[in-house]
ROLUMBA-153606 format. One record per residue: x, y, z of N, C-alpha, C in turn. Coordinates in steps of 0.1 Angstrom, whole numbers, plus 5000, padded with zeros to 4 digits. Each point is the difference from the previous one (the first is absolute). Example, Ala and Ser with C-alpha at 12.3 -4.5 7.8 and 13.67 -1.06 7.14 Angstrom:
513249435078499150125000500950125000;499650114993500950115000499250115008;
//
This chain:
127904810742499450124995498849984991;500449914990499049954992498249975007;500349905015499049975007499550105003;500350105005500050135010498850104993;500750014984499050064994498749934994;500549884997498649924998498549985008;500950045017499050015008499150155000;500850085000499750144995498950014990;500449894988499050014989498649945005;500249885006498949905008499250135009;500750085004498850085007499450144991;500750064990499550084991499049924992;500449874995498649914993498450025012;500549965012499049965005499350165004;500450125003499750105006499350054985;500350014987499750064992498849894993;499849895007498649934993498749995012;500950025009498850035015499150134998;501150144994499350085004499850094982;500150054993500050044987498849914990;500949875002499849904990497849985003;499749955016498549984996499450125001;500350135001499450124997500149984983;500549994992499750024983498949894999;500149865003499349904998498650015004;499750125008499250025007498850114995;500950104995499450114990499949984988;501049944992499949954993499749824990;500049925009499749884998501349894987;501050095006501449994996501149985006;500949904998501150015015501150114988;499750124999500950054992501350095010;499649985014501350045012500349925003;498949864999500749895005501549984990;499850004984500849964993501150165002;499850065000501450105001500749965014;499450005012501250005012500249814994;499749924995501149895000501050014991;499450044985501450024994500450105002;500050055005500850155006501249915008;499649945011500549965008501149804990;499450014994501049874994501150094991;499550064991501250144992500750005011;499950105012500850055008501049865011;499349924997501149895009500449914987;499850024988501049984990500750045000;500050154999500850084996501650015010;499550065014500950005013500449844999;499949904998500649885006500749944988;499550014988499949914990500249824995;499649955010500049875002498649944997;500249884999499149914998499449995015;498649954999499549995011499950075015;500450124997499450105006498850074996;499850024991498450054997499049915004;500549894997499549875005499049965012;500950005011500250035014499150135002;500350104994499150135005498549994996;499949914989498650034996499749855004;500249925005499549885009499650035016;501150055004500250025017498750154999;500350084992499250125006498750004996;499649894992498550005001499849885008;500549945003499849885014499750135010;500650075001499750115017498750074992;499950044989499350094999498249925000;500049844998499449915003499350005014;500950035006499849945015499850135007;500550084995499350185001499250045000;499149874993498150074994500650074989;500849974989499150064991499849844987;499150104991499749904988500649874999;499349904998500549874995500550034984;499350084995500749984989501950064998;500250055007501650035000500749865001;500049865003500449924992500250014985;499350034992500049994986501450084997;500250095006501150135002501149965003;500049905007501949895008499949914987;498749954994500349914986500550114991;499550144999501050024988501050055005;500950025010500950015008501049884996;499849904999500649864994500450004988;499050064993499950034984501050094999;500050125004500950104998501549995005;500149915008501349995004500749874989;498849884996501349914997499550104981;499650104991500050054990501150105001;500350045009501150125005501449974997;500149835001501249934995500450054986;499050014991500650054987500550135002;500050095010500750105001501350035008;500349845008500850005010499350105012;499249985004499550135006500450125006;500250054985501050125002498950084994;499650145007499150114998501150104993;500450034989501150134998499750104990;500450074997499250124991500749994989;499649844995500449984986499049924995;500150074984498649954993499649875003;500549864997499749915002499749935014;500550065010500049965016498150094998;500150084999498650114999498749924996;500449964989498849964986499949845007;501049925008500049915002498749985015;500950085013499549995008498150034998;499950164989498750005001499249864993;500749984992499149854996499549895008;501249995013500149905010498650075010;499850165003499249985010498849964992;499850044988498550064992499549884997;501349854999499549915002499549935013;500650005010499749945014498750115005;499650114993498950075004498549954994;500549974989498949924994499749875003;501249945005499449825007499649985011;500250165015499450015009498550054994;499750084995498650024993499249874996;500449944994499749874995499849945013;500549965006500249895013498550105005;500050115004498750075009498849954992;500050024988499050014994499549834995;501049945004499649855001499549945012;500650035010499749935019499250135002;499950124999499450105011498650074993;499950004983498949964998499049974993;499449875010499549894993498750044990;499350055000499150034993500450054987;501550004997500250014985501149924996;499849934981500949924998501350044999;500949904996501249985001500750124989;498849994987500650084989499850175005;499350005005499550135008501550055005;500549945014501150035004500850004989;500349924992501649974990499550134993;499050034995499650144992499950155008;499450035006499450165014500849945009;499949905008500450045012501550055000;500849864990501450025001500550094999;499650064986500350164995500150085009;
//
């Protein structure tokens, strides 16, 4: 079952960074769709599965397709914080529940893995600005 939906997630990752995600980056010069359909999509296959390394799997496998799809190179950065977010999720058991600390936890867990995919972009994707640049604007 677990697989079943993982694959489900693999294709919600990749359909919501194909098509949403480079329309904002495009108008705006922000992957700010890109960043909602992935953690959208890692929350929601935390949440339904609650296991380790299924967010994992979804945000590796579905930007591999979404790769090979034509879209953005930079959606790698997005499976790296996909990694981040799944082995940080541990301190919650990755359990999503509508209790304070599951809440206050998980949002810490994406707000972090959202800022080290920001970082990662603004390091490899671009080069015309330093490092502190990204750790400072971009990540944010």
């Amino acid at each position: 079952m677990d697989i079943a939906l993982t694959g489900v997630f693999c294709a919600l990752w990749t359909a919501l960074n194909l098509t949403p995600g480079p329309l904002s980056f495009q108008l705006r010069g922000l992957p700010i769709l890109h960043d909602f359909g992935v953690f959208f999509t890692l929350l929601l296959v935390a949440w339904v599965t609650g296991r380790f390394g299924t967010s994992l799997l979804a945000g590796i496998i579905g930007s591999i397709f979404a790769i090979l799809l034509g879209g953005p190179s930079l959606i790698i950065c997005f499976a790296a914080s996909a990694v981040v977010f799944d082995v940080l999720m541990f301190v919650n058991h990755h359990r999503i529940r509508i209790a304070r600390y599951n809440l206050v936890t998980t949002a810490i867990v994406t707000l972090v893995s959202a800022y080290f995919a920001g970082v990662f972009i603004g390091v490899f994707f671009t080069p015309s600005e330093t490092v502190s640049w990204a750790l400072t604007f971009w990540g944010i």
